[in-house]
Structures are given as C-alpha cells and as structure tokens.
N, C-alpha and C positions, 0 to 999 in steps of 0.2 A: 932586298933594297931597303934605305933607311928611310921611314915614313918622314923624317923629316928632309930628305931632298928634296930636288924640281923633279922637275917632269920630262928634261931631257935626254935623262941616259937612259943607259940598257936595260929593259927590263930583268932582272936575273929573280923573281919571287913566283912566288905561286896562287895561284888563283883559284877560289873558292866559292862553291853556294851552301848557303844555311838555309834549310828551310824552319822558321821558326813560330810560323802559325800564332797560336793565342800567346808566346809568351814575350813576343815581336817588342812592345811597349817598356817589361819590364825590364830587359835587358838592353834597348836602347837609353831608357831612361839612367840606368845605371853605370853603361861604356861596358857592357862586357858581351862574350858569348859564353858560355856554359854546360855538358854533358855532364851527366851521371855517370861514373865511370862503370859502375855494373847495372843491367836493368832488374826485374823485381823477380828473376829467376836467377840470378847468379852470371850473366854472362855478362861478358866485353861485345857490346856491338858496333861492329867496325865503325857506322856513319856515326857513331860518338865519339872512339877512341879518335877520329881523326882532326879532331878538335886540337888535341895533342901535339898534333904537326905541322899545327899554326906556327910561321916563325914573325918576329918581327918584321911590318912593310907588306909582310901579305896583303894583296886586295880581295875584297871577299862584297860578294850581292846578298842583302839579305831581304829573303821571303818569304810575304804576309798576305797572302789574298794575291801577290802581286808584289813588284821587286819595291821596295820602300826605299831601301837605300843602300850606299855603298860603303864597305869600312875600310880601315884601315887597319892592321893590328901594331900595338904601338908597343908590343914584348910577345918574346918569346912565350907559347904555351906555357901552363905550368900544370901540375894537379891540385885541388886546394878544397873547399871549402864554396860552397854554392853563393853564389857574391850578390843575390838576390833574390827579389820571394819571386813565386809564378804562379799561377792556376793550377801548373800540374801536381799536385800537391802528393803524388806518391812519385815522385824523383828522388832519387837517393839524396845527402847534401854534399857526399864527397864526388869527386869529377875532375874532367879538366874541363881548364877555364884561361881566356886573354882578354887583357885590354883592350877593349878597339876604338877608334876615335868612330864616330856615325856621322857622315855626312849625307840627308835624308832627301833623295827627289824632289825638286819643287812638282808636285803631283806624280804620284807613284806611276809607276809602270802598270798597268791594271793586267790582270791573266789575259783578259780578252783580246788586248796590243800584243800580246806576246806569243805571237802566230805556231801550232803548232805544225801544221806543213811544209815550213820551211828552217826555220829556226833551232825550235824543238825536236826536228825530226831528224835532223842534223849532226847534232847534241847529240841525239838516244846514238846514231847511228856511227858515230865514231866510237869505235873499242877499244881507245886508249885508254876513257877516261871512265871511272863508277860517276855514271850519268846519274841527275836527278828525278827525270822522266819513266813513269809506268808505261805499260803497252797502250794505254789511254790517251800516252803523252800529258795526264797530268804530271802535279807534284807528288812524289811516290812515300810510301814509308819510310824515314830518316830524318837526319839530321845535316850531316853535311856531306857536302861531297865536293869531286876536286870539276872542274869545267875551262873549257878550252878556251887560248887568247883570242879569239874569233870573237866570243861574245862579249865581249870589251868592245871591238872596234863595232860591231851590230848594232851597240846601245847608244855609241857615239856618233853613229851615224844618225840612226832616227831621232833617239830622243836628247840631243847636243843642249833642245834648250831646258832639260828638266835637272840636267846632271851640275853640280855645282863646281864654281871654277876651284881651280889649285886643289885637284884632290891629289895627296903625295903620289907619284910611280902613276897614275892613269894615262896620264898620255905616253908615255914608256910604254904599258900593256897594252894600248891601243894599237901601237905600232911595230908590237914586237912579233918577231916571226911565228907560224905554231907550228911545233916541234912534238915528236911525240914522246912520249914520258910511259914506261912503265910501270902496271901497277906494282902494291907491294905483293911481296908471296904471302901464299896461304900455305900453312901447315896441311899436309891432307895426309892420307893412312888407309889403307885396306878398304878405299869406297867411299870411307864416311871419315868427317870430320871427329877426330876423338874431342870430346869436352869437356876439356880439362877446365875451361873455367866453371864447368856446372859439376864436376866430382870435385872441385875443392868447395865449392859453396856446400854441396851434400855433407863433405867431411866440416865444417865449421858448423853447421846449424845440428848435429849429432853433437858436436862437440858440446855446445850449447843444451841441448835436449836430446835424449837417446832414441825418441820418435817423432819423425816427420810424416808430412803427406806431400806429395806432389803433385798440384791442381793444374788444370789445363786443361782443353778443347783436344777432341782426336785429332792422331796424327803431330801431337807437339812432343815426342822423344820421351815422355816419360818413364815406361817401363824401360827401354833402351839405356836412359842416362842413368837410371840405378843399378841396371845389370850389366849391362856391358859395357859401360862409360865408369863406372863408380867402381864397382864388385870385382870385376873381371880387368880392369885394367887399370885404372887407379891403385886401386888396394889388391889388385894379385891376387882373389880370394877363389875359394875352391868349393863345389856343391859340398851340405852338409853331413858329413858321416859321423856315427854315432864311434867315440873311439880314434876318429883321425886324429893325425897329427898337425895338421896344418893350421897356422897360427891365424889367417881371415877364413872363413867358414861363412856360407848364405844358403839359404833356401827361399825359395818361393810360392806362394801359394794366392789363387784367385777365391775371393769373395762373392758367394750368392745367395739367392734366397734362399734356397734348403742346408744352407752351411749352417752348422752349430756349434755348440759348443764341446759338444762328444767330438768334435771334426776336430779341433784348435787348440781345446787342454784337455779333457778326460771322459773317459764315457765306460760304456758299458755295454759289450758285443755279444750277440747272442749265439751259441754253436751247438751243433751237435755231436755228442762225443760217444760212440757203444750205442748209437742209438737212444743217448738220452741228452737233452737238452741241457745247454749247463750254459751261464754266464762268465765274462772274464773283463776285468777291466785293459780299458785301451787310453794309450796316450797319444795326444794331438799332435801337431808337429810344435805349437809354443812350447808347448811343457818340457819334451825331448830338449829341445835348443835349452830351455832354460836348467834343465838338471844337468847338461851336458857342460853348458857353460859357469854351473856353480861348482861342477870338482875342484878341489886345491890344486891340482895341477896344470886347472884353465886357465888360472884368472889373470892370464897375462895374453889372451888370446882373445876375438874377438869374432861375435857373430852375430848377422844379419839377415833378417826374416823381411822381405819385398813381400806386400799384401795387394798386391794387384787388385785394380778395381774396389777399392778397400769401402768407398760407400754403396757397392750393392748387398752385400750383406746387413744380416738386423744386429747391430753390433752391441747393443746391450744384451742379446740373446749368446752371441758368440765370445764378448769378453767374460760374463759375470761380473764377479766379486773383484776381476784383475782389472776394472776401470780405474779403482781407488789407489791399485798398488801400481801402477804405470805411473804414477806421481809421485808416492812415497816407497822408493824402491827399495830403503831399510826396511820397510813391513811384512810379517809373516802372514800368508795367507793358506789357511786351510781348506783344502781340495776337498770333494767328495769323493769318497773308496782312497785314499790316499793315508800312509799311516804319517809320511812326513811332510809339513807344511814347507809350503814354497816364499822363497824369495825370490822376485825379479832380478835374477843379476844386471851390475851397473854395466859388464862387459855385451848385453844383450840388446841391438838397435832394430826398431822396427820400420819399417819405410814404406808408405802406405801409396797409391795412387792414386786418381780420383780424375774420373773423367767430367769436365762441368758440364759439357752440353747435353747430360746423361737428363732429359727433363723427366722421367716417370719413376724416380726414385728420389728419395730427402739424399740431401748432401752428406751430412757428418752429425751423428747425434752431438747436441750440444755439451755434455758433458765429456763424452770424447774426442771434442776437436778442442777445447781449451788445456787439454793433455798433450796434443800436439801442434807443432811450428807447421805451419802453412806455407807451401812454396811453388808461385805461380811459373807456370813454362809458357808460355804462349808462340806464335808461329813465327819463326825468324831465318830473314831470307838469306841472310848471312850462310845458314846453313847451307843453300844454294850454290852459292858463289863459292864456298869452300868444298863441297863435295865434287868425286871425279867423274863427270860425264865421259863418253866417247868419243865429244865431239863438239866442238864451238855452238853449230846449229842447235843441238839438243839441250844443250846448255841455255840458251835462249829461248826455247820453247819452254822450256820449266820455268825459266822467270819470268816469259810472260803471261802464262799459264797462272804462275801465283799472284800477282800482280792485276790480275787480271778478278779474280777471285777473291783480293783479300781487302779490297777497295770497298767492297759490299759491304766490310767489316768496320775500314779503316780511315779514320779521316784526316789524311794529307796534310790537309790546311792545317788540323787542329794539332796534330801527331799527337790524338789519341783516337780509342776505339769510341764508336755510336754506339748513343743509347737509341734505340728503337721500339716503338709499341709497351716498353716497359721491359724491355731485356735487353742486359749487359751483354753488347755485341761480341767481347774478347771472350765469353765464356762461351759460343757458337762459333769461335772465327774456324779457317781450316788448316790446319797444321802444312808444316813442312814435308813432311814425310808421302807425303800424297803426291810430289810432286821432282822426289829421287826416281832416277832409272836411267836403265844402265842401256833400252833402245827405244826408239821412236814409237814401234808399237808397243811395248810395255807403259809409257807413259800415254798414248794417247786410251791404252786399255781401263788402266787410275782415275784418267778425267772422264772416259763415258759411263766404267761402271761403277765409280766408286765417289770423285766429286758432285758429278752434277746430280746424281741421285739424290746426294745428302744436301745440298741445295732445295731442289725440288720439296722435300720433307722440310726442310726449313720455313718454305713458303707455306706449306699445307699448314704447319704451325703457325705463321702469323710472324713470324721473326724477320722474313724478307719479304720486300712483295713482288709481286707477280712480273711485274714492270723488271727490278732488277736480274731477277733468275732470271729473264728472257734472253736480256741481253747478255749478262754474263754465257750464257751454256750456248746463246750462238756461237760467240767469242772462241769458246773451248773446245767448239765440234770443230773449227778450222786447223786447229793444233795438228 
C-alpha cells in the first residue's frame, strides 16, 4: 500500500514489530531503521535480514520500553551503509536499512498496558507469525519480526486517543481481515542447519590471515562450525595423511596443560632398543603439516590444523620460536635436532577455539592473540528455528527452554548482553547446542543434567544470582 494514500482501501501491506531498545532515539531522530546485515561471528540473522522485506507502506510498531510509535516505510528496503550512529557501537556499518516516516504516541504504550495474558499471549500463540515474545512474554532477543493484523485494531481500540490522526494504510490494517501467511523456508540438512554463512566468514578472515580463533561461551558451534561446517563441507577436505593426495587436508588436535612443545613440533623420545636405551627425534603434528605442505608438489593444496581449546594450553611453551614466524611466514626458523630450518608455509591455516566462560585459565597470551583474528560465535536461536526437530511441540520446548535461559544473559530492551558484578555476560551466556534434540527425553535430560548445573556453578561464582537461577531452573524442570 502507498504510504501516501488514505485510509480507506484495502489493506494489501505487511505489518511489523522492531524491537529497538537504546537505539529507539537515534534512528527515529534520523527516519530510518537499520540491521547489520552479518552479526560479529559471521552470520545472517534472520530478525535482521528481515528488515530487507520491508516494502514500501509497510506499517510497522516500534519498541522502546514500550510501543513509542508507529511507522510507515516510505521505500522499499535496500542494503546500504548504517544511516546513523548508536550506542551499539560494535554493529557492523553495512546492513539493510528503510526510510520510515515515525509518527510517535502522544504517551507511549508503556510494557505494563501492554497485558501479557491476553494480548501477548495471543501473539506468542498463533504460529503463523516469528512472534516477538519469550516464554516470559517479554520482548525476546531480535530485532524485527512480522505480527498479526489484530494488533492494529487492539491498539485502536484502547489507545484511539494516543495514536495520531492520518497515519497512511492504519485504518485499512485496522480493518483488514487476519489471514494466515506463511513463514519463509529454512534451508535444513541432515539434522542441523549447515552454516554456510559462518564457513564463508571462516574462509574470508583466513583469506585475510592464515590464523584465527574462534571465541565463544559453550555450546555456541565452534568446533562444529570449523570442522564440519567449514572443513568437511565447505571445503570438502579430508583427515591429514602424510603422502595423500588430496588437495583440502585438516587435522585436529586439543590443547592442555601437559601439551608441549615435543607434542606440536619436535621433541625427543626415549626407547629401548636390544635392551639398551637409545633416544630418536619425534615430529609434532605442526611440523608434519608444515613439511608436508612445503613439498613443490603441494603448494597448490591446502591444509588446516583446528587447535581445539587453543587457550588451555601454555602457548609460549607449546609454540617456541614459531610465535615470531606465524607472523613473518617468509622466516626461516631453526628447529632443535633438525638439520633443515622450517618455514611456515603460506598454504598452512591454523584455527584455534577458545571457550570464554572457561574462568581458571588466561585467555590468549598476548603476543599470541595479536598474531591472530578473533572471531566471536555466541548463542543464536535461529539455529533453533532452522534445525529439524520431530515435532512442532519439541520444537517449542527448545525455544522456550532457550529463551528462557538466555534472558539471564540477555537484555531485550537493550538488544545487548549485561554486564553483571563485573563480567561480560556473552562470554557465560548458554549456547545453542544445549538445547538441539531429536526427543523430549533427550532434551529434558540437556536441561537437568547439563544446563541447570552450569547455571547453578554460575551462581556459586557470583555471575548470576541466586534469585535468577531459582527461577530460571523452575522454569526448565517443567519442560
């Protein structure tokens, strides 16, 4: 519908909620809305992209504490360039983004008018639409989502005298029939969502740098997105054999404290040979990979060493001398018991993981995390909604399940994470993965033995308090 008509004809547009928390101001002030079109691990998430399918005449509610005002979009979405500053000051600046004219509440709608027993419960409960509403019935993690022509006429009914006259197409959606609308499809695959927008991001930041790390709270896909998302399905690649022929090659190896440097590039084994003890030099798995991958007949192939857990290890013990050459990879570097000095081939990527909420260990020595790109995964429910339960219901219990969980984390209103007591709540939240399964008892077995524990330990650390676990893990014993 053209925002510049009346109010008489037929509705034929779409209607929408933004929830927009602290950045409510700037982007009224300036007539637009705004997503980042990837967040700060590489993915497309849905309640962003859908900003995208904003058309002209759309009406749309935007919420701040509370519904503030109503828009109008006065053009087609576009992608473009962030059309204003915000608070959230690590949003990417590319996105989509549309014009909206704001016509703002004379007194907002406040959360508290905005009943969730009837109203809201309504909303959650119809499954046509990607509802705004947690299991809490607050405002949930995202950004936008689509909402039924009902709450048009709901708003028109109570609050007739907040809402401003001659808003373009409102009285149209007011009285337009509700109809039910399908969502869009989800790509899905053998269980799990494949993530191809997080193995293109993996291949562009290698592109960029031949080592990364991949930061995150457990349960957010890490190892997963580099091995069987990136390695194994992206790139087609094959465990590493000494001699294969295969042109992607990976191996993998875990990080701990007794790991060294005899483990990773060279050492020195002790055996007994006739009954007499004799030493022999051993090569690590770096070294293999990297002598394998300097033959003249490799250097058109490519291989990849996944360092799982990469910050439990003491990595100035475990790299040596090769901190220096991971940076200047034309440098020869001389081994101990080795007669030829090593060079890092450029065709050799390493990709580290790192779990944050790991609190009894240092993160990343500092001279070895400015050798490598940083790349945050954190919990996203998307994965949720893409992955193939067996069953509508079960499907629902996992998102209310996470939803329920990730609120402790997550602040709605702000659409970002809380700081609390002095720790960055996204590096503690609870991944995705905790919250996959394929039957009722398998996930309610996730959430007794495996979330609410880590909870529980959360509180005993001072990161949650007592008050919130309580009620969270009632919550999740009813699942």
């Amino acid at each position: 519908m053209d925002p510049d008509a009346g109010g008489d004809g037929e509705w034929d547009g779409n209607f929408w909620w933004v929830c927009q928390g602290s950045t409510y101001d700037e982007a009224k002030d300036a007539g637009w809305i705004f997503a980042p079109q990837y967040d700060q691990r590489g993915a497309e998430l849905g309640y962003w992209k859908r900003v995208f399918d904003v058309k002209k005449g759309d009406i749309i509610i935007h919420w701040s504490s509370g519904i503030r005002a109503i828009g109008v979009a006065e053009m087609d979405a576009e992608k473009g360039v962030k059309p204003h500053s915000t608070e959230v000051d690590d949003w990417e600046d590319e996105g989509y983004r549309c014009k909206i004219r704001y016509f703002e509440l004379e007194g907002h709608v406040r959360s508290s008018e905005f009943p969730k027993d009837t109203i809201r419960q309504r909303i959650r409960n119809d499954d046509e639409y990607l509802h705004p509403f947690n299991a809490s019935l607050n405002c949930k993690q995202g950004y936008m989502f689509e909402v039924p022509n009902y709450l048009a006429a709901w708003l028109q009914e109570n609050f007739a005298d907040r809402i401003p006259d001659n808003i373009p197409g409102w009285d149209a959606l007011c009285n337009a029939p509700t109809t039910s609308k399908p969502r869009s499809p989800t790509v899905q695959t053998g269980g799990k969502t494949v993530a191809t927008s997080g193995a293109e991001l993996i291949d562009e930041l290698l592109n960029i740098n031949p080592q990364i790390i991949l930061a995150g709270p457990p349960g957010t896909s890490k190892t997963w997105t580099a091995m069987e998302a990136y390695l194994k399905s992206y790139k087609s690649g094959e465990r590493f054999r000494e001699g294969a022929s295969d042109n992607v090659q990976w191996e993998i190896v875990q990080f701990h404290q007794n790991y060294g440097y005899d483990d990773f590039i060279v050492g020195i084994k002790a055996k007994t040979v006739n009954e007499q003890l004799t030493f022999e030099d051993t090569q690590g798995i770096f070294l293999r990979m990297a002598r394998e991958a300097n033959l003249p007949h490799n250097q058109d192939k490519s291989y990849y060493l996944i360092i799982d857990e990469i910050n439990r290890g003491v990595l100035s013990r475990i790299f040596g001398e090769l901190i220096l050459s991971l940076e200047y990879r034309e440098l020869e570097v001389h081994l101990p018991g080795q007669s030829e000095p090593l060079i890092i081939p450029k065709n050799l990527y390493l990709i580290g993981t790192m779990n944050t909420a790991d609190r009894n260990i240092a993160l990343v020595d500092h001279a070895l995390r400015r050798r490598f790109l940083m790349q945050e995964l954190l919990p996203d429910i998307d994965v949720l909604h893409n992955y193939v339960y067996p069953s509508a219901d079960l499907k629902n219990k996992a998102l209310n399940a996470f939803e329920i969980v990730n609120q402790l984390f997550y602040d709605g209103e702000k659409n970002a994470y809380r700081i609390h007591n002095g720790y960055a709540m996204k590096d503690y939240a609870v991944g995705h993965t905790y919250f996959l399964a394929q039957s009722n008892i398998t996930l309610q077995t996730k959430l007794r033995n495996q979330v609410i524990p880590l909870l529980e330990e959360y509180q005993r650390e001072g990161i949650l308090s007592k008050e919130d676990v309580s009620t969270a893990t009632n919550a999740l014993r009813t699942i």
